[in-house]
C-alpha positions as CSV (number, residue, x, y, z in Angstrom):
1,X,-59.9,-72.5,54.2
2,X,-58.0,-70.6,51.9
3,X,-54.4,-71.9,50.3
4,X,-52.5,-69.3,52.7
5,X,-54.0,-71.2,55.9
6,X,-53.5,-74.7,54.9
7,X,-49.6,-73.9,54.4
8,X,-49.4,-71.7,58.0
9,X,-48.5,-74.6,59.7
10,X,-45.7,-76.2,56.9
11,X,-44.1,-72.7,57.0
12,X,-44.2,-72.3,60.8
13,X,-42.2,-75.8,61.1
14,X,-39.9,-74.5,58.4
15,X,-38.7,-71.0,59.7
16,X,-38.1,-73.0,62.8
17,X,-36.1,-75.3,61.4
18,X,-34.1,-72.4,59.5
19,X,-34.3,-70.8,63.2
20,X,-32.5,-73.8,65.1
21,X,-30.1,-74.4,62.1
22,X,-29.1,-70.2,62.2
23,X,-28.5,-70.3,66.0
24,X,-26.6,-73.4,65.9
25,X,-24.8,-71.8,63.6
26,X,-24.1,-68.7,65.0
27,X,-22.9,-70.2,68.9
28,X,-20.8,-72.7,67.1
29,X,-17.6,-70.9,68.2
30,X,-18.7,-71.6,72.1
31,X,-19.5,-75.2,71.7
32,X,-15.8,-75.7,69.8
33,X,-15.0,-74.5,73.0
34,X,-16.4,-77.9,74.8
35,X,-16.8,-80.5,72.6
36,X,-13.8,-80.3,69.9
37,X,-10.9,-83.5,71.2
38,X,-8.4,-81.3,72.6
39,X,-10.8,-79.6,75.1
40,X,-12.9,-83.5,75.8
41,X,-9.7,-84.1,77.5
42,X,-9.0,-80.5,79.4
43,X,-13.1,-80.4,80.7
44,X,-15.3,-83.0,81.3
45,X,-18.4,-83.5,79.1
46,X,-20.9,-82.5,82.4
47,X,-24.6,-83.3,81.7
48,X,-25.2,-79.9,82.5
49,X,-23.2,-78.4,80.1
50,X,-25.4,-80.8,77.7
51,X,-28.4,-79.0,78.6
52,X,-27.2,-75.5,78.8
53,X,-26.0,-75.5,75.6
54,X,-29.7,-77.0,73.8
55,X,-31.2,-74.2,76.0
56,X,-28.9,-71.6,74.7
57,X,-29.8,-73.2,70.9
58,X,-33.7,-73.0,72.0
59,X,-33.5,-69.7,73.7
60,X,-31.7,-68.0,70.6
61,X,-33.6,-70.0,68.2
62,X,-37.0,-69.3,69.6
63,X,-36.1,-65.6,69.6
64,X,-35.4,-65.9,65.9
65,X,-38.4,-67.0,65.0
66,X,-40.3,-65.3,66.7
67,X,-39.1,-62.2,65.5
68,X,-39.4,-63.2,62.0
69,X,-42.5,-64.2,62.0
70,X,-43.5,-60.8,63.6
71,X,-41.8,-58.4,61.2
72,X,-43.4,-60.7,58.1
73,X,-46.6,-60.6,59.8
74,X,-46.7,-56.9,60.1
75,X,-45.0,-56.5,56.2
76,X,-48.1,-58.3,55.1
77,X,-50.0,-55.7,56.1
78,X,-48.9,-53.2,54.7
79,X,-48.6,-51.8,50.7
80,X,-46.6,-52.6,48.5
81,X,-45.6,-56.0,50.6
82,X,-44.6,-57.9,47.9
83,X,-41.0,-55.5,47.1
84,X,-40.9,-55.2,50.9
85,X,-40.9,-58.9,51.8
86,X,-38.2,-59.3,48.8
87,X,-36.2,-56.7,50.5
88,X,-36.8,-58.2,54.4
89,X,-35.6,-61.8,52.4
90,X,-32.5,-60.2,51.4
91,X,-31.6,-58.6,54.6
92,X,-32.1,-62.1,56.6
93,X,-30.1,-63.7,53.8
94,X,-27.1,-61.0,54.5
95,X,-27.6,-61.6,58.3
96,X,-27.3,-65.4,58.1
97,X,-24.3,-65.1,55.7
98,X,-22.8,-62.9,58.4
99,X,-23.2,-65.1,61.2
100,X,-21.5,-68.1,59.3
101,X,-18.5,-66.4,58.2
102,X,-18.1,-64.8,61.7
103,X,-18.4,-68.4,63.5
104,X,-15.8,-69.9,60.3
105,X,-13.2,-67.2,61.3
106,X,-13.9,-67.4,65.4
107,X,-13.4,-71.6,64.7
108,X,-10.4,-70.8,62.8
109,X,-8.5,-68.4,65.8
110,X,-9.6,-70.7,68.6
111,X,-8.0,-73.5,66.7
112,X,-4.4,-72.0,66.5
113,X,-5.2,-72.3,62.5
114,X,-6.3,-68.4,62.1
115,X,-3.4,-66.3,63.6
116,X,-2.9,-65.0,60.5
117,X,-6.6,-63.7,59.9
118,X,-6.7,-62.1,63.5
119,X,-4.1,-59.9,61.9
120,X,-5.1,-59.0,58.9
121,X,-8.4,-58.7,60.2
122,X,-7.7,-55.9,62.7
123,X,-7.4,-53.4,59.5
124,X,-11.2,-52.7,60.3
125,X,-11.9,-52.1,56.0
126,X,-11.4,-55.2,55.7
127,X,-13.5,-56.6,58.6
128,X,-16.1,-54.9,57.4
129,X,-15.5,-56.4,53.7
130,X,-15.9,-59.7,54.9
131,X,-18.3,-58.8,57.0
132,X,-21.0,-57.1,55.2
133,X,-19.2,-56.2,51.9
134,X,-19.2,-60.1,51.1
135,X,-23.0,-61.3,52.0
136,X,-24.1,-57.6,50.2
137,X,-21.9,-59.1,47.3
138,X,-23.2,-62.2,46.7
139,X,-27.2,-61.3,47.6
140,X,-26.4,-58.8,44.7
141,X,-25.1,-61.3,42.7
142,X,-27.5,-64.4,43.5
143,X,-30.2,-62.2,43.6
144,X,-33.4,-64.9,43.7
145,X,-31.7,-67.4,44.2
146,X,-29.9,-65.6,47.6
147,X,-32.9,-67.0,49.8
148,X,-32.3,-70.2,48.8
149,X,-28.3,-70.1,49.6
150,X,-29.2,-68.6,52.8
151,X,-31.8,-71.1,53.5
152,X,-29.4,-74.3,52.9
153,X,-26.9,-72.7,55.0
154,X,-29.4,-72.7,57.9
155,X,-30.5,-76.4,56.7
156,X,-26.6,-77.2,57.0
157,X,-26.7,-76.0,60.3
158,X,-30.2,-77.5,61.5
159,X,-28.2,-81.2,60.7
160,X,-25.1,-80.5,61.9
161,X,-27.4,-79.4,65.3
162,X,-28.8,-82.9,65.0
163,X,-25.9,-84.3,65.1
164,X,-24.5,-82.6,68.0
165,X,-27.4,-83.9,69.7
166,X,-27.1,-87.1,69.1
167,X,-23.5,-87.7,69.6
168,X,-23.7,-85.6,73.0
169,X,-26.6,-88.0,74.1
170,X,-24.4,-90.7,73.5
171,X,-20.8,-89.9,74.8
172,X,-20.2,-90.6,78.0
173,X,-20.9,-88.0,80.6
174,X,-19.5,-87.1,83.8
175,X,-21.4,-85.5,86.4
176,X,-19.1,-84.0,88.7
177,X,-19.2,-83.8,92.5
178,X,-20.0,-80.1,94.4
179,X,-17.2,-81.3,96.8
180,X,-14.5,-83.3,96.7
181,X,-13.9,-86.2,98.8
182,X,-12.0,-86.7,101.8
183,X,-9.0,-88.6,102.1
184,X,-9.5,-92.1,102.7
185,X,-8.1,-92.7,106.2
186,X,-4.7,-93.9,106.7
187,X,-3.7,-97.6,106.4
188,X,0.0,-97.1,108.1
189,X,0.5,-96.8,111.8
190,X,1.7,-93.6,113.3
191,X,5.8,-92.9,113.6
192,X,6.3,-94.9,110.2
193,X,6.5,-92.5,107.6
194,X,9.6,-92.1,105.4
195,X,10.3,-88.8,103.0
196,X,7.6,-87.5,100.9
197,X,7.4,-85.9,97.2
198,X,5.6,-83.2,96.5
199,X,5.1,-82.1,93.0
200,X,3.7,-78.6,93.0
201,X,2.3,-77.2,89.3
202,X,1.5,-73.8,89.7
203,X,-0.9,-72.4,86.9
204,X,0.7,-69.6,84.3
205,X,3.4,-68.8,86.6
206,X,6.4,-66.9,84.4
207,X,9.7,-67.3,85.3
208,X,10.5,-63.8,83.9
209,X,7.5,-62.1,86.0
210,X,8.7,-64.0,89.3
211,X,12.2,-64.1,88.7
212,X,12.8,-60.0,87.0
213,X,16.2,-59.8,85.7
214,X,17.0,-63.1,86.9
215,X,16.3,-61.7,91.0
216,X,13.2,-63.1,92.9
217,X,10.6,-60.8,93.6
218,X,11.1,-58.8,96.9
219,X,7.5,-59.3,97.6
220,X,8.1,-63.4,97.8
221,X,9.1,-63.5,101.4
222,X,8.4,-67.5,101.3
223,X,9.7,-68.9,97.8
224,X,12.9,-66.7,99.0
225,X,13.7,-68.4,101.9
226,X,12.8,-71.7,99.9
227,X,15.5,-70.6,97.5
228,X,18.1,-70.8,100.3
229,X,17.9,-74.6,100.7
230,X,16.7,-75.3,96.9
231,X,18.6,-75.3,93.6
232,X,16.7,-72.8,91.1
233,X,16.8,-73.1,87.3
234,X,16.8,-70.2,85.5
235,X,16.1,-71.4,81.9
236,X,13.4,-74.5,82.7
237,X,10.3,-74.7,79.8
238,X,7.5,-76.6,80.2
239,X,6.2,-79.7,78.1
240,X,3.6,-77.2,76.1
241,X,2.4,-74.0,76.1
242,X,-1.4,-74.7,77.8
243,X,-2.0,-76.6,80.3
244,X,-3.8,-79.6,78.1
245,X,-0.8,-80.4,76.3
246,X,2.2,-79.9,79.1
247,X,0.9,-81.6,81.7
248,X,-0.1,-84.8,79.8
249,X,3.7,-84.7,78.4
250,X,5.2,-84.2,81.9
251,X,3.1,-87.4,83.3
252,X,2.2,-90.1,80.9
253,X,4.4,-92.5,79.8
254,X,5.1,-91.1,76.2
255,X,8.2,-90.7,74.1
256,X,6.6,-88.1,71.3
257,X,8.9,-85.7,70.4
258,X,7.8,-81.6,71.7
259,X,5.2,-81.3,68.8
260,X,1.8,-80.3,69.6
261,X,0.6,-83.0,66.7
262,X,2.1,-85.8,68.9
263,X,0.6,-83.7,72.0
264,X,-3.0,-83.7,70.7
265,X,-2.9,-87.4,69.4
266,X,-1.6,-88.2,73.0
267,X,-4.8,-86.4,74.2
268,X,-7.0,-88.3,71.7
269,X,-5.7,-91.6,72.5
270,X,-6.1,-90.8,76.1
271,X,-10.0,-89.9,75.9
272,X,-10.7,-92.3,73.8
273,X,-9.7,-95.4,75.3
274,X,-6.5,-96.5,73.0
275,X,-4.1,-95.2,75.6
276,X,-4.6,-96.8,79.4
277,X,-3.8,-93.9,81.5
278,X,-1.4,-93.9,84.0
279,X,1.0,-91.0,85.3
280,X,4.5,-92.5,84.8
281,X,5.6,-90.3,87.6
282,X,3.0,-92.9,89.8
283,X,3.7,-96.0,88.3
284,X,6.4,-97.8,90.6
285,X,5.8,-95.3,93.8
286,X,4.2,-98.3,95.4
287,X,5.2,-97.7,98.7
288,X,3.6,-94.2,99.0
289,X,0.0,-92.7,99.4
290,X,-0.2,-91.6,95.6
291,X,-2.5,-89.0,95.4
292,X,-3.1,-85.8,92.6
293,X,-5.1,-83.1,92.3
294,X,-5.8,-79.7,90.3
295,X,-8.2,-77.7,87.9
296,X,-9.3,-77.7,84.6
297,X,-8.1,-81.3,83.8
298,X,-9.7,-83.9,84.0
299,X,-7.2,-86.3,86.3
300,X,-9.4,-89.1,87.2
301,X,-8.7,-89.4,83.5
302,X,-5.7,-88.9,83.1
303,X,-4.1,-91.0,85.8
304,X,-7.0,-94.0,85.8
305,X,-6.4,-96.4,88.5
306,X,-3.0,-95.7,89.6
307,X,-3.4,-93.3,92.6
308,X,-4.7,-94.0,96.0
309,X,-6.8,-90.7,95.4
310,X,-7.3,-88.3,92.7
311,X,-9.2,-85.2,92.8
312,X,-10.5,-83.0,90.0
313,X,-11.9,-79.6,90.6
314,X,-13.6,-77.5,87.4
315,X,-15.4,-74.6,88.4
316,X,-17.2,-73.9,84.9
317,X,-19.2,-77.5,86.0
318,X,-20.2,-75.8,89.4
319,X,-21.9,-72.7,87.8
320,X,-25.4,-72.3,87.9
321,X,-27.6,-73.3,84.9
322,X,-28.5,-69.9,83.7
323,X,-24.7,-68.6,83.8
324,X,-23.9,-71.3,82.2
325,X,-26.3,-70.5,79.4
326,X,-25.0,-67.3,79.6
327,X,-21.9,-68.3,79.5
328,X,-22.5,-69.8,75.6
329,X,-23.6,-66.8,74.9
330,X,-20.9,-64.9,76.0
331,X,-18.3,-67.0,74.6
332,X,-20.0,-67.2,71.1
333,X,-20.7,-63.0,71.4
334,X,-17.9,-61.5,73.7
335,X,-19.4,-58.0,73.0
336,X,-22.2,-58.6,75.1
337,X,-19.7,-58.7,78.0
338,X,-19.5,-55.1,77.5
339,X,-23.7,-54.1,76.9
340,X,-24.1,-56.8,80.0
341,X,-23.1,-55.3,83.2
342,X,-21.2,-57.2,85.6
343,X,-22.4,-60.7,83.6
344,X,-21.2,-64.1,85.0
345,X,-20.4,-63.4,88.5
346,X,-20.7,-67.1,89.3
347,X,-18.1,-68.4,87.7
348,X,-15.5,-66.1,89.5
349,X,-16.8,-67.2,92.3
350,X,-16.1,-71.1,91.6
351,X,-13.0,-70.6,90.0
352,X,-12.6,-69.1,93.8
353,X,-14.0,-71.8,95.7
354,X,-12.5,-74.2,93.3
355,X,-8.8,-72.7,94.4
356,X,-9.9,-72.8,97.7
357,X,-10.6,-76.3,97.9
358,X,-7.5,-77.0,96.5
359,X,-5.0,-75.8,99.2
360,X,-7.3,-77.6,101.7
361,X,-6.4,-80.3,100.2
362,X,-2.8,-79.7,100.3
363,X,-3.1,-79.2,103.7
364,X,-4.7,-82.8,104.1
365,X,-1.8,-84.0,102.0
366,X,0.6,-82.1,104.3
367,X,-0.6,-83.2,107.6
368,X,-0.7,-87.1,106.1
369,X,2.7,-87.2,106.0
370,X,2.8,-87.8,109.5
371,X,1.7,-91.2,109.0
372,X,3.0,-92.1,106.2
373,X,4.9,-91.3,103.0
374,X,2.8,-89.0,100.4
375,X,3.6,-88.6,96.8
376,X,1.7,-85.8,95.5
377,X,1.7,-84.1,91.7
378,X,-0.9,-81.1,92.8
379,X,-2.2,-78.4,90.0
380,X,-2.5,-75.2,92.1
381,X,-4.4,-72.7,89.8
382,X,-2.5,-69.6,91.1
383,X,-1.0,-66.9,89.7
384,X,-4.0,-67.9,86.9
385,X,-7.3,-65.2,86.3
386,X,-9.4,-64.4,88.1
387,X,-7.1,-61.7,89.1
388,X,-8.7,-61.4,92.9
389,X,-6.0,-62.1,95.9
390,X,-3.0,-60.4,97.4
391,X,-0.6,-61.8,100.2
392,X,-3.3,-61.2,102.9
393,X,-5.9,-63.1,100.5
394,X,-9.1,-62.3,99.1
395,X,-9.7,-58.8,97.8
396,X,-13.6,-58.8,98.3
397,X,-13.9,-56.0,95.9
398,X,-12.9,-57.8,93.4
399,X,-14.1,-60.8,94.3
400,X,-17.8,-59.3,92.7
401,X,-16.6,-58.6,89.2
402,X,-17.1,-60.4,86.5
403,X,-13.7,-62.9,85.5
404,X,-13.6,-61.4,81.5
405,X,-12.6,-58.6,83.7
406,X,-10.0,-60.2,85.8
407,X,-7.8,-61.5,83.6
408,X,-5.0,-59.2,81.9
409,X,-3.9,-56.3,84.6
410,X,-0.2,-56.7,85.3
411,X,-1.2,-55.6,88.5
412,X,-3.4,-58.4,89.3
413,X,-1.1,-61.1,88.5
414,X,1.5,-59.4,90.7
415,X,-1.3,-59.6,93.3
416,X,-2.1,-63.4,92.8
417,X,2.0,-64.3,92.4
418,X,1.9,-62.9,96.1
419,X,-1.0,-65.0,97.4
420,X,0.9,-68.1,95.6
421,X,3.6,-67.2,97.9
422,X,1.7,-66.9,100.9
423,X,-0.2,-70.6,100.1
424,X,3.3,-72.1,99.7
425,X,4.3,-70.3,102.9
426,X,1.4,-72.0,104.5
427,X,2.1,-75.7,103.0
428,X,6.3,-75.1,104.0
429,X,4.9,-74.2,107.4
430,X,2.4,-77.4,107.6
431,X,5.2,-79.9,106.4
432,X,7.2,-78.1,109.5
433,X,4.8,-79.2,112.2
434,X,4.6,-82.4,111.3
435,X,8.5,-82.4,110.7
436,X,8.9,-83.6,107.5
437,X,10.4,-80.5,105.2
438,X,13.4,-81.7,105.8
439,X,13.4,-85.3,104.1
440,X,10.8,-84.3,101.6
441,X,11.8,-84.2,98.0
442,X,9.4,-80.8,97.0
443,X,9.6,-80.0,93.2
444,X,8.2,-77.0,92.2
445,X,7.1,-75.5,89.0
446,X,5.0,-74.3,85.9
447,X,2.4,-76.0,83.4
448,X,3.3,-73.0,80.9
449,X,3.8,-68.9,81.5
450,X,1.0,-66.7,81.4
451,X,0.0,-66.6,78.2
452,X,-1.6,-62.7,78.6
453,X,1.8,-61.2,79.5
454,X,1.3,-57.9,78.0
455,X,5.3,-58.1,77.3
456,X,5.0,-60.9,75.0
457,X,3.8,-60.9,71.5
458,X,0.5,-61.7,70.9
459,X,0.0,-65.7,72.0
460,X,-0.5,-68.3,68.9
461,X,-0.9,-72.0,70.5
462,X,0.7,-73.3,67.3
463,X,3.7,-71.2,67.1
464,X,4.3,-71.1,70.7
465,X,3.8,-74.9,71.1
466,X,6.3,-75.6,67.6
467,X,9.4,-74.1,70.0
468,X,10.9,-75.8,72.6
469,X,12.0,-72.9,74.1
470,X,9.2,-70.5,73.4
471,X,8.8,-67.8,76.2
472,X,5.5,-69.3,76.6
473,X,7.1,-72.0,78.7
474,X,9.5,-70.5,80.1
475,X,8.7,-71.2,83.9
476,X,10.1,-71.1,87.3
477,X,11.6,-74.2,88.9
478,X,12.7,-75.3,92.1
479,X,13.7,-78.7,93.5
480,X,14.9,-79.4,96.9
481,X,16.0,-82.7,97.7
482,X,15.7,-84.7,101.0
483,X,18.5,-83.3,103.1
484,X,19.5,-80.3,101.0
485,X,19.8,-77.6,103.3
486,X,22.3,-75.3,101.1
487,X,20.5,-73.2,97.8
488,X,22.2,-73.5,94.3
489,X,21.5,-71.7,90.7
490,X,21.5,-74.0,87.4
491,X,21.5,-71.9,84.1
492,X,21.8,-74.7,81.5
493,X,18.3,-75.3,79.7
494,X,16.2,-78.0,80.5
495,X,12.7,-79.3,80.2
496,X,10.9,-80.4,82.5
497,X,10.3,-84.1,81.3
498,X,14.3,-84.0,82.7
499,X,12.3,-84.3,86.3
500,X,11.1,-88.1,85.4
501,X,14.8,-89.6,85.9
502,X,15.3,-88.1,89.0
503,X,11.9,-89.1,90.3
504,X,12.5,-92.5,89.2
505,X,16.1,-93.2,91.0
506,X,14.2,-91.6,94.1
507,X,11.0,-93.6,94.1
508,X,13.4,-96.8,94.1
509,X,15.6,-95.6,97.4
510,X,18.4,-94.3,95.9
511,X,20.4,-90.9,96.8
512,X,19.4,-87.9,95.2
513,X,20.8,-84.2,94.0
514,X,18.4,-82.2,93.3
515,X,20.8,-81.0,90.6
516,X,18.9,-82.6,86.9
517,X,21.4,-84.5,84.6
């Protein structure tokens, strides 16, 4: 057995390992996406997500190995091999130096830390400079020594892979349900309900889109004739500027100042267990059915013990396995959204199903009230992407595209701001028939604006979250107290922790205005 044979089998094991550690590497920007603190609290670590993302390691790594192994085979083969296989070396060494700096600056923008290379990066000389000027730099440089750096860089990555693995196989999972649910049944005897709260959050729903020059949208036929017996505020911003950090501000019991440090170590101490949870909004409503319900966070979480009923509805955990492969890929790679057609149908079609679900549930809520009182805080994602309904609903057309593609029209968001109205319609017209609109204290609002308004500047989490009155919060609001049958305008600026008071004094019976202090 010649010397060549004997070490086959050590050099298979190690371009594996440089294999695993390269395509760890190079999909690290989609798994910041799931498993970095501030997201743990947003989506719930699923056990399929688990396993999608070691197959879309596997797939990718197998496929790097694979290759290599071919193209070295066949340079064996042929003359001159030796300056050949040198050169082959130094190309795989650029590649992987390419692939690291790529994911470093990806990490950087998705963290709110890199703002400021997006922009300097969009002069495409120097996206290429850092690109492929800098690895063709350094292999020049390094020379010999070039495989080597490029092979510790895929070592680095092979460990930090381990690690993933083993701190994933050991943080607690969630599997969530396909369905939510139903309501428990009622413990209170018909003819004994008092007034009701409802606290609707609608999802990236900007005051300035809805409310134009200060004047409701014509095409809103149901918030108008809310507006009539509601008091509207026309410069109301939301705890945060995503919906992670507002909605956590607007409901747990927290006195942090409007930072999003003091938002993020709320969220930290939250999913790790130093904070009990508990909406404050809940807390002393003792007397009530407390129920919530929404997307993309996760409120059994959130809220713990303190509801009667709490609902969470992600859509990303209802996608099949391979989309959701696919959907590392695409999140690490967004260009092969565009050489992929029509990639990731699925998940438009949960994000559907999961809105769907939603107003059934409101609907349950609605009709409960005819037993007995409700107090709801409800996370309706509409006007959010995908960008697929209009005031008669579903636009099947577009119900078939892929979401990457439904998410920045203007004309799209008009669409889904008119479906919001007609879903609200709908819940107004449910509390009618079981006549309980009129001494129901209905809040309604905004976790942040939509944060791919074309009219705004380009959106920076850090920046946008630093300002308390950053146009990415800046969201409609309307409250209508029990009783209030004539509409009012507030133009003073508030936020909308201001709502916590008033739901306070009317949780313990006293009158209420639905005019903020």
């Amino acid at each position: 057995m010649t010397a060549d044979a004997k070490t086959m089998p050590s050099r298979l094991w190690w371009r594996l390992l440089y294999a695993c550690g390269l395509a760890y590497l190079a999909l690290l920007p989609a798994f910041y996406k799931t498993t970095n603190l501030d997201t743990r609290f947003a989506m719930r670590w699923n056990g399929t997500d688990y396993f999608s993302i070691l197959m879309a390691v596997g797939g990718f790594a197998l496929a790097i190995w694979v290759l290599y192994g071919l193209v070295d085979e066949v340079i064996r083969r042929l003359p001159h091999r030796e300056c050949l296989s040198a050169g082959f070396r130094w190309v795989c060494g650029i590649v992987v130096c390419y692939l690291c700096l790529r994911s470093f600056r990806m990490i950087l923008e998705m963290s709110g830390s890199g703002a400021w290379l997006e922009t300097i990066l969009r002069i495409r000389p120097i996206r290429y400079g850092l690109y492929l000027g800098l690895p063709v730099v350094l292999g020049l440089i390094l020379r010999n020594r070039f495989k080597v750096v490029a092979r510790r860089l895929c070592v680095f990555g092979a460990i930090l892979g381990a690690l993933f693995v083993v701190t994933a196989a050991t943080y607690h999972r969630f599997e969530v349900a396909r369905q939510n649910e139903p309501l428990p049944e009622s413990g209170a005897e018909l003819g004994q309900a008092g007034g009701s709260m409802f606290l609707l959050i609608f999802d990236e729903c900007a005051y300035p889109r809805v409310f134009p020059q200060d004047a409701l949208r014509e095409d809103m036929p149901n918030f108008r004739a809310f507006g009539a017996c509601a008091t509207i505020y026309r410069r109301c911003y939301s705890e945060g500027s995503e919906t992670p950090l507002s909605i956590p501000r607007l409901l747990l019991k927290d006195d942090s100042p409007l930072r999003a440090t003091d938002a993020r170590r709320l969220m930290r101490d939250v999913s790790g267990g130093k904070l009990k949870p508990g909406a404050s909004l809940f807390t002393d409503a003792t007397n009530f059915f407390r129920a919530v319900t929404g997307l993309h966070l996760d409120y059994e979480q959130l809220v713990g013990d303190d509801v009667e009923y709490v609902s969470t509805s992600i859509f990303r955990s209802r996608m099949p396995f391979f989309e959701k492969v696919m959907r590392v890929w695409l999140d690490a790679f967004p260009v092969l959204g565009r050489v992929i057609e029509r990639p990731i149908l699925a998940e438009t079609g949960m994000f559907i199903e999961s809105v769907q679900e939603s107003e059934r549930l409101l609907a349950a809520l609605a009709a409960r009230t005819a037993k007995e009182p409700v107090f709801a805080v409800c996370h309706l994602a509409l006007p959010h992407y995908p960008f697929v309904w209009d005031a008669r609903g579903l636009l099947e057309e577009r119900a078939g595209r892929p979401i990457h593609e439904l998410t920045k029209q203007v004309e799209g968001y008009e669409g889904n701001l008119r479906y919001m109205d007609a879903v609200f319609g709908r819940f107004l017209d449910q509390l009618r028939e079981v006549d309980q609109f009129d001494d129901s204290l209905l809040i309604v609002t905004s976790d942040h604006a939509w944060r791919e308004d074309p009219a705004l500047p380009p959106y920076d989490l850090s920046a946008a979250d630093g300002e308390p009155f950053s146009a990415y919060k800046h969201v409609p609001l309307w409250i209508k107290a029990p009783g209030q049958t004539v509409g009012e305008v507030v133009d003073r600026p508030i936020h909308l922790r201001a709502l916590q008071p008033l739901v306070s004094r009317w949780i313990a019976g006293e009158p209420v205005s639905s005019v903020l202090e």
